[in-house]
N, C-alpha and C positions, 0 to 999 in steps of 0.2 A: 272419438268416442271409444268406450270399451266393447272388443269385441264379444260377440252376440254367444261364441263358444267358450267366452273365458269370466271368470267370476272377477280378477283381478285385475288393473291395468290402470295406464295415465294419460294424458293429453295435454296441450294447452290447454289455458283458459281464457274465453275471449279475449280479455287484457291483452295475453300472449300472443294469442293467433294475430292482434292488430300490429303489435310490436316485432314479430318477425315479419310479417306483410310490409310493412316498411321498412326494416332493416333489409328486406328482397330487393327492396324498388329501388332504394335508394344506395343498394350497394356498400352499406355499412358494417361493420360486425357489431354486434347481437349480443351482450355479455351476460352470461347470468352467475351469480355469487355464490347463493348460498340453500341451504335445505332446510326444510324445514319436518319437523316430526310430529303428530299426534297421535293422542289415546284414543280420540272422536266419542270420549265418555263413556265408554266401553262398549260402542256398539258396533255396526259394522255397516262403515258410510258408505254409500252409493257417492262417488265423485259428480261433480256440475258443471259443466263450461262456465255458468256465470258465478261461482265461487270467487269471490278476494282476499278469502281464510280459511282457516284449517277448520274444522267442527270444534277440537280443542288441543290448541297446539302445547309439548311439553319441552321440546328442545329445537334452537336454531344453531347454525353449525355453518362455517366456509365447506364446500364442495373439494371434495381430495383430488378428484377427475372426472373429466368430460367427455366423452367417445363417442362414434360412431357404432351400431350395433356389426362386426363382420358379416354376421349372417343375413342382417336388412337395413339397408343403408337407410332404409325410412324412420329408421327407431334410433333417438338417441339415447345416451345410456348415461345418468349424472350416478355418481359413489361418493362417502359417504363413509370416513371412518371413526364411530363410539371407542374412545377411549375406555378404560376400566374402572375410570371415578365418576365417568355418568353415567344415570340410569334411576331406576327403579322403577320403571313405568314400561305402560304395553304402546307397542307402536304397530298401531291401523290404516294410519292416512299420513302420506307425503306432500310436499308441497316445495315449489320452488320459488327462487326472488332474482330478480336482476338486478344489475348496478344502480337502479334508479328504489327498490326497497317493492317493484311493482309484484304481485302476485302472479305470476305468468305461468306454472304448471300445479297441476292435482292429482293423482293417485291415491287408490289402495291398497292395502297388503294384507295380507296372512294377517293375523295375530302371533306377534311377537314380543313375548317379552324380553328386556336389556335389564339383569343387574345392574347391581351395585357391588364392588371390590369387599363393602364391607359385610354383604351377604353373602360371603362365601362361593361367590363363583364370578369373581372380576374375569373379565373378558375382552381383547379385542373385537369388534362385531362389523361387518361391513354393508352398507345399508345401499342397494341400488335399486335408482327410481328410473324404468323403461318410459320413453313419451316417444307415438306416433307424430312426427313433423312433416311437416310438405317439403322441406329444406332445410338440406341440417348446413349447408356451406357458409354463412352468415353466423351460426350460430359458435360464441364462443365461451373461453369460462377462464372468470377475472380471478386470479386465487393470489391467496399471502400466504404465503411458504413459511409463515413462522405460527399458523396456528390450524396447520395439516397437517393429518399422517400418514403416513404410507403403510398400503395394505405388506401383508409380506411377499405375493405375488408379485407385488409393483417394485418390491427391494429385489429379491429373487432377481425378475425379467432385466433390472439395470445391472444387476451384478453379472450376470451373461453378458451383457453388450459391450459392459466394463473389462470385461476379462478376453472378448472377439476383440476390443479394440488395441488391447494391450498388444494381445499376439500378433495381429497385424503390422503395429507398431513396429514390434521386435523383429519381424519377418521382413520390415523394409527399411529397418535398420537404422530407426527414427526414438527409439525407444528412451528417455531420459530416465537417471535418478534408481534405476533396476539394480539390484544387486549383483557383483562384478561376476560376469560370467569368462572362463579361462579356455572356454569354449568358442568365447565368439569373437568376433573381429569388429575393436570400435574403430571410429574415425574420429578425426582430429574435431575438438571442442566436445562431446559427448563425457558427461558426467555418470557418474555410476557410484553406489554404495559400496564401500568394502566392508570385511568381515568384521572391522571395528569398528564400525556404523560411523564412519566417515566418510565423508564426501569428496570424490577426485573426480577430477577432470583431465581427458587425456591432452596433456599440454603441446606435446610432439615438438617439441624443441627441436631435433632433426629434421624436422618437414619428411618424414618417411610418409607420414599420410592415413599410417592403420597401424595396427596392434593386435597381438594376440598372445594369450598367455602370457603376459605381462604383468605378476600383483601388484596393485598398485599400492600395497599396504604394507611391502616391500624397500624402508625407507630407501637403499639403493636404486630403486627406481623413480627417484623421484628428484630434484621437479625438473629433469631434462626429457622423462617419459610422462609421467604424472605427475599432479599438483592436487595440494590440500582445495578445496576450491568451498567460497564463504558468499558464494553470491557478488563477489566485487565486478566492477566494469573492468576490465586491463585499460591501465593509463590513470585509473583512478588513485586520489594521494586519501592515506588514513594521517591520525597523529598516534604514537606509539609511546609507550611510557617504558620500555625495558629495553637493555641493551643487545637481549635474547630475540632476533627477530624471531616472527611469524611464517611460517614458510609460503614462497608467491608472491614476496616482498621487496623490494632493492632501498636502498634508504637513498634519499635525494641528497645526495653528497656531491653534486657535479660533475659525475666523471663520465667518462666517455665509452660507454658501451657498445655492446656489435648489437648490429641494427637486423640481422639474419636470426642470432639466439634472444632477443626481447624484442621482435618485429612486430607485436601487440602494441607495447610501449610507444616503440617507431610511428608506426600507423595512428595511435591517439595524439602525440605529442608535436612529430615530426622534429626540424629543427630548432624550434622557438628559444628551446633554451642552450643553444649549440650543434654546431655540426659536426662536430668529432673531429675526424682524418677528411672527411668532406667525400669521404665512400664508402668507408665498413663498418665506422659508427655515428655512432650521435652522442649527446650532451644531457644527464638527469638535470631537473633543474638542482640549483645547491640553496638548500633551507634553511643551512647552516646559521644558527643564531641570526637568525632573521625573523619578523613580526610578519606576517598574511596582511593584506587589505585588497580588499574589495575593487576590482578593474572598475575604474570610473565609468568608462566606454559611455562615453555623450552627454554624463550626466553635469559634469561641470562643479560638483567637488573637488575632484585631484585633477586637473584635466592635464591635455598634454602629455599623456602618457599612452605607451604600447603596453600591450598585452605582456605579462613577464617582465618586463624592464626593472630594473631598480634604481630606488629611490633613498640618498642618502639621511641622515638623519639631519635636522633643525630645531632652531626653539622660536616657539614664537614671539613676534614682536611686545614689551610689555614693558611697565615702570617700576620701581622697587621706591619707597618712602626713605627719605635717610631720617636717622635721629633728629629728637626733635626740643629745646630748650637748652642746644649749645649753642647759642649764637651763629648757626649755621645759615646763611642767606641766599639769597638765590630761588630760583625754581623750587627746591625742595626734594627734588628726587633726582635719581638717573636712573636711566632705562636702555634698553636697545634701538637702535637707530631713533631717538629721539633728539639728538643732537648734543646732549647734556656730557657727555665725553670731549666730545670735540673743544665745547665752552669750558670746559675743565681740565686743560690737560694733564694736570698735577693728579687728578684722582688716580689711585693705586686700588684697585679690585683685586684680593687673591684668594687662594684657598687653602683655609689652614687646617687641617683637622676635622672638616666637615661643616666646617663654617666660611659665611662668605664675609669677609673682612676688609671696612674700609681704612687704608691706612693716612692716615698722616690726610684726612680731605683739604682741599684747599680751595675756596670758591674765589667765585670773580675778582674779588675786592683784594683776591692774596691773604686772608686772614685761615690761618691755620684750624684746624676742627678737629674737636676731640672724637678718637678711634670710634667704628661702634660694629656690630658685627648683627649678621642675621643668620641665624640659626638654618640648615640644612645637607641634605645628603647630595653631593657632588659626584658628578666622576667625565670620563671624556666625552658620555652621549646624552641624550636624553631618552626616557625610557618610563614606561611603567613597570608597574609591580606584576611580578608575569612567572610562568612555569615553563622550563626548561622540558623539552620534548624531542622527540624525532621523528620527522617526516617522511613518508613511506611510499612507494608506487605499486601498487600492482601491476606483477607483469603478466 
């Protein structure tokens, strides 16, 4: 109830008082949503335990925060922040809802009025409703972060903890993404902004371990000290379209590198695609005019295949129609491995100009067949239609 010395104040409302009574017993949390505001018609309500609404509510709103009071752990404390495009009403009487829509606390207040932006005095305005609880541990508060606002205290208080965390950070030397300090000593994988708001990473290609005073924006320091750094895994392959690498790059050309100055690379790839000297290096894989597919691994597509391995090129098995109203007899086609070679040995298949041309046919019977040619693009592989690229490792 309202204290007997005070004109103002809130509580549950039976509803409430039964609903944390059981959220106690049964060791639940408690959640409550949202607030609610009235004008109470312009009078000045007396609050009711057996209230289930406001006298006359004018706005309902999500709860910005929920707290405990510091100074009485008995009081909890819901806020409550008016943006600058509501308003134009006086608020008397508070009221609270829980996740279930139930009417659970009641207050009064002062008389205040909330503009309107477009009466000349738009405002942020922070509206908090005090409720005496038996139990505030239970109680807790359900919020959508996409239709609160933060008072500026509560920006303020994170920006402090933001700015202790920072410093900590940097004091134990955990600090990522900071602007390069010539002062301080990074270790190995610690990124940092340089002056031309690029991103390095101390790459430490010597394994010395630390750095100082080292620019990394410096291209001479780079990338056996630093490296441009893009978010890649090391070991990771891009596709590249210019002959001008990226820097942090090697192109998969197969050759054999030292396993000590790309031991990122080492460490992701290992041998798979080569052992090098079988001690001081290893093997890029080589991409070189070569198609990517997809490791079967179990699925029974390509199977019978390792990891990396390669796979020469083939055509599949298939029939071609030969011309048709020369007196030509027989099967009517030939194809691959469908035998019609074999039963033909006279047939001459060749390529002439982009055409595949049958010469001189000559079926079963020995009766000779006039030429006839099907049109197409030849050459020694089979292939689609495709873009010429080069393939890249991050190291």
């Amino acid at each position: 109830m309202i204290d007997q010395n005070s004109t103002f104040g809130g509580f549950l409302t039976d509803v409430g008082e039964a609903k944390q009574a059981n959220a106690n017993a049964l060791q639940i949390p408690w959640k409550l949503t949202h607030m609610l505001l009235g004008d109470a018609n312009g009078t000045d309500p007396v609050p009711q335990p057996g209230q289930t609404k406001l006298v006359n509510q004018v706005y309902r709103a999500a709860i910005n925060q929920l707290f405990v009071d510091p100074a009485n752990p008995a009081i909890l404390i819901a806020e409550l922040v008016l943006p600058p495009n509501v308003g134009g009403w006086w608020i008397r009487e508070l009221g609270l809802e829980d996740e279930d829509g139930d009417f659970v606390a009641v207050a009064n207040c002062p008389p205040s009025y909330k503009p309107l932006l477009a009466q000349g005095s738009g405002r942020n305005q922070v509206v908090r409703m005090h409720l005496i609880v038996s139990n505030t541990a239970n109680v807790e508060l359900k919020i959508d972060p996409s239709v609160v606002l933060a008072t500026r205290k509560y920006v303020d208080d994170g920006d402090k903890a933001l700015k202790a965390a920072i410093e900590q950070a940097i004091a134990d030397g955990r600090y990522q993404f900071a602007a390069y300090d010539s002062e301080r000593t990074y270790t190995t994988g610690e990124v940092v902004r340089g002056s031309n708001d690029q991103f390095y990473e101390f790459y430490d290609r010597d394994q010395v371990g630390q750095v100082q005073g080292v620019d990394p924006t410096n291209i001479a320091n780079r990338p056996h000290v630093w490296m441009e750094w893009h978010g890649e895994r090391p070991g990771s392959v891009i596709e590249w379209r210019s002959e001008t690498l990226p820097e942090g790059y090697i192109e998969n050309d197969g050759a054999a590198i030292s396993r000590k100055d790309y031991r990122r690379i080492f460490s992701a790839l290992g041998t798979v695609h080569g052992a090098g000297d079988g001690a001081t290096t290893f093997n890029l894989p080589d991409d070189r005019g070569e198609f990517k597919r997809g490791w079967d691994h179990g699925r029974g597509i390509d199977p019978d295949r390792s990891l990396a391995s390669l796979q020469f090129h083939a055509i599949q098995y298939h029939n071609h129609g030969l011309p048709t109203g020369q007196g030509i007899t027989g099967p009517g086609f030939w194809g691959i491995n469908d035998g019609y070679w074999s039963e033909y040995p006279n047939m001459n298949v060749g390529v002439n100009n982009g055409s595949e041309t049958y010469n001189a046919v000559t079926d079963r019977q020995g009766q000779n067949q006039k030429n006839g040619a099907h049109k197409g693009d030849f050459s020694s592989e089979t292939r689609p239609r495709n873009n010429a690229v080069i393939y890249l490792t991050k190291i």
